[in-house]
N, C-alpha and C positions, 0 to 999 in steps of 0.2 A: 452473599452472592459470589461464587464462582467464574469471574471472568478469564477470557481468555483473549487472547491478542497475537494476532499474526504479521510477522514485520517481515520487510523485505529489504534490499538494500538494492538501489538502483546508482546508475549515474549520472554524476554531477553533470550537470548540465553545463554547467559554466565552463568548465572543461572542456578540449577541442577531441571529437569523436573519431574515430579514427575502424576499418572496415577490416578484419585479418584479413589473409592469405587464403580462406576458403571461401570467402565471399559470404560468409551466411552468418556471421556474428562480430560483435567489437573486439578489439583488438586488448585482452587483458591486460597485455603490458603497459599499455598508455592510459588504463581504465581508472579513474578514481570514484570510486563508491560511497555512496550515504544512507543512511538512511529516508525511507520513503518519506514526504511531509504528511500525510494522508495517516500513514503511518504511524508519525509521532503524534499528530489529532488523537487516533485511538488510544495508543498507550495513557496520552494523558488525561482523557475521557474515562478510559477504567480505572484511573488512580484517584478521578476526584470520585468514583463513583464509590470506590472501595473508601477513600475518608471520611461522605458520609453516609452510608449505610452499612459499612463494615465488610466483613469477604477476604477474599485472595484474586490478585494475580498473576497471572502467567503469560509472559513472554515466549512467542514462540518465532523461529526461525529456521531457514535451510542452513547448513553448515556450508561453510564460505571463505572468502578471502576477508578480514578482518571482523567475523560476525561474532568471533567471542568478545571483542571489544563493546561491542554493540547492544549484546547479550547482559554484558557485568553495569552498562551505563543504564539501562532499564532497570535492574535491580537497583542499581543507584539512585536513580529515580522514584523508587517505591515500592516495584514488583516484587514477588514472596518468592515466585518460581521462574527460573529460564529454560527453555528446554531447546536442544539442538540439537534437528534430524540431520543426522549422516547417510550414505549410500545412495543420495537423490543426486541428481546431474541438475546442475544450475541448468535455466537457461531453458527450459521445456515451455510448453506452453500452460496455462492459467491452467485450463483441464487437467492436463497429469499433477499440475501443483495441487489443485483441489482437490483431485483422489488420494494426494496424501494427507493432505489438511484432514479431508472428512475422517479417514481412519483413524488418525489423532484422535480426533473429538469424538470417533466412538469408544476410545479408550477413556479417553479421561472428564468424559459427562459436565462439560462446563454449561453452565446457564445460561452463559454468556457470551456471545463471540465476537469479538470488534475487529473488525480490520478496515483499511483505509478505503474511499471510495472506488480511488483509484490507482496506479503509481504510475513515475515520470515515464516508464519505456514501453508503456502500450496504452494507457489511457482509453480499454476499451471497458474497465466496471467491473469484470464479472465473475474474478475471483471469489466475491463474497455470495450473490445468487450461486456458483457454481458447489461454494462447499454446502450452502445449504439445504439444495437440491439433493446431495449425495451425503449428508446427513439426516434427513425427513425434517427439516428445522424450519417456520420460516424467514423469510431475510426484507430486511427493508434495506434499502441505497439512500445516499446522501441525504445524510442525517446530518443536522444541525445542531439538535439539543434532547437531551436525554436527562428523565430522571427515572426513580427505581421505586413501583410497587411491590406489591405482596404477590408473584408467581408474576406480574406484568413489568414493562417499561413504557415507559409514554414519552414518546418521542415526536420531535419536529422533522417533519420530511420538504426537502425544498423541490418545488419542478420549474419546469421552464417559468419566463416572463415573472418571477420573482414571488410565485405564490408559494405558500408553506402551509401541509395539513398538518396538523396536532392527531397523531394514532396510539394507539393503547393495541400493546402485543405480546400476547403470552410468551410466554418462557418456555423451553432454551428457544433462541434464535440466534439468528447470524445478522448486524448491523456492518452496512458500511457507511463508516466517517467519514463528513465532509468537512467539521469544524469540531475545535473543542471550545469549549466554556471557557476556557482562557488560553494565553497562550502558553507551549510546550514546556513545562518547568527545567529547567537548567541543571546538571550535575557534574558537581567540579571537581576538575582531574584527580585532587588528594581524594577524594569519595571514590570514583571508579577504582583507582589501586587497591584500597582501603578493601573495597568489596570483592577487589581480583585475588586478595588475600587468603578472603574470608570464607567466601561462597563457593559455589563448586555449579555448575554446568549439569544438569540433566540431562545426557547423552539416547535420545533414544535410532533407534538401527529402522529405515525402512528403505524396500528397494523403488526404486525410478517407475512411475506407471507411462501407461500410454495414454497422450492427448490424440486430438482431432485434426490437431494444424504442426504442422512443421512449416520451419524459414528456409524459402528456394534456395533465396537471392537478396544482398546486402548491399544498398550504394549509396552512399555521398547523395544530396538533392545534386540537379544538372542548374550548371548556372547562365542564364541565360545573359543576353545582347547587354540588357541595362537598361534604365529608364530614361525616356525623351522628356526631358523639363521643358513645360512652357510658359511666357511670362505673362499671359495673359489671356482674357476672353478671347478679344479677337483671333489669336494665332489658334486657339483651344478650335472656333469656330470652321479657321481654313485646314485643322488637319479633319473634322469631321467633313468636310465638303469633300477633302480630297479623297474619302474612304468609302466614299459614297453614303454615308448614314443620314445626311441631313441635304 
């Protein structure tokens, strides 16, 4: 099987965010970057899938501030191929991302395509529907568990209030990872050198498309007055009198 996997690299949350000078994105200089967690689900989803049922994968990414790092730790981790698109402008919306995803994957026919459900800087899903739309593929979202037939995958899909369907989905499709079968496996720094050595980056060239949405306007949440602690029923009860509600 032919997997593929699309990784992103967002920011650290933990991190204090900070707004540029044009108002419409963060500020790169104070930006520390990581990989997406959603992200690393899938990679290590296609790696137990490639141990057992055998296969290749491919690591795929935008070229970036620290993405070759990123690029050679997935090889370290297991992946056969890393590929990094140049000429795209960070920072577009899922749409124009997905028109270059989808070209990829008409170039290189993977079977398979994992990428995360979601990632940290817009948590709105639909990178994965979006490439598979604009590859004729279908896509299932927050996927829990996967295994691998014969031209199918039979996969767990989770929805609200805790239910989970069991589907069976032909091939190629586009999944997006919610979890992996275990947690992310680990690759240690003498490994990524080893492989920063070794291996070599598959460079491919596409230009920037056009999405649907562009960013107006960037701010800081507004922080308001603060909250009014109270010690008890009684006082709870005299601010609802005074508010008129009761």
């Amino acid at each position: 099987m032919k997997t593929m996997v699309l990784m992103k690299r967002v920011p650290d949350l933990v991190e204090e965010l900070e707004v540029d000078d044009t108002g419409k994105a963060l500020d790169a200089e104070c930006l520390s970057l990581k990989l997406n967690e959603f992200d690393d689900y899938a990679l290590e989803e296609a790696l137990c899938l490639k141990e057992a049922h055998g296969g290749d994968v491919t690591a795929v990414a935008l070229d970036g501030k620290d993405v070759d790092k990123m690029l050679f730790t997935a090889l370290a981790k297991g992946a056969d191929r890393a590929i990094k698109i140049t000429g795209v402008a960070e920072g577009g919306s899922n749409l124009a991302l997905a028109k270059v995803y989808a070209g990829l994957v008409a170039d290189e026919s993977p079977d398979l395509v994992l990428t995360g459900v979601q990632s940290a800087e817009d948590r709105d899903g639909q990178l994965g529907p979006m490439v598979a739309a604009l590859a004729g593929m279908p896509s299932v979202e927050v996927v829990t568990h996967l295994e691998a037939g014969s031209g199918t995958v039979t996969l767990h899909k989770e929805y609200a209030g805790g239910l989970t369907a069991e589907l069976e989905v032909d091939l190629p499709a586009v999944l997006g990872i919610q979890a992996s079968r275990q947690t992310p496996r680990y690759a240690p720094v003498s490994k990524v050198r080893q492989v920063q050595e070794s291996a070599t980056l598959q460079i491919v060239e596409r230009a920037s498309e056009d999405g649907a949405t562009a960013i107006v306007v960037m701010t800081p949440p507004e922080t308001g007055a603060g909250a009014q602690m109270l010690s008890g029923v009684g006082e709870l009860v005299e601010l609802l009198e005074s508010k008129g509600v009761i």
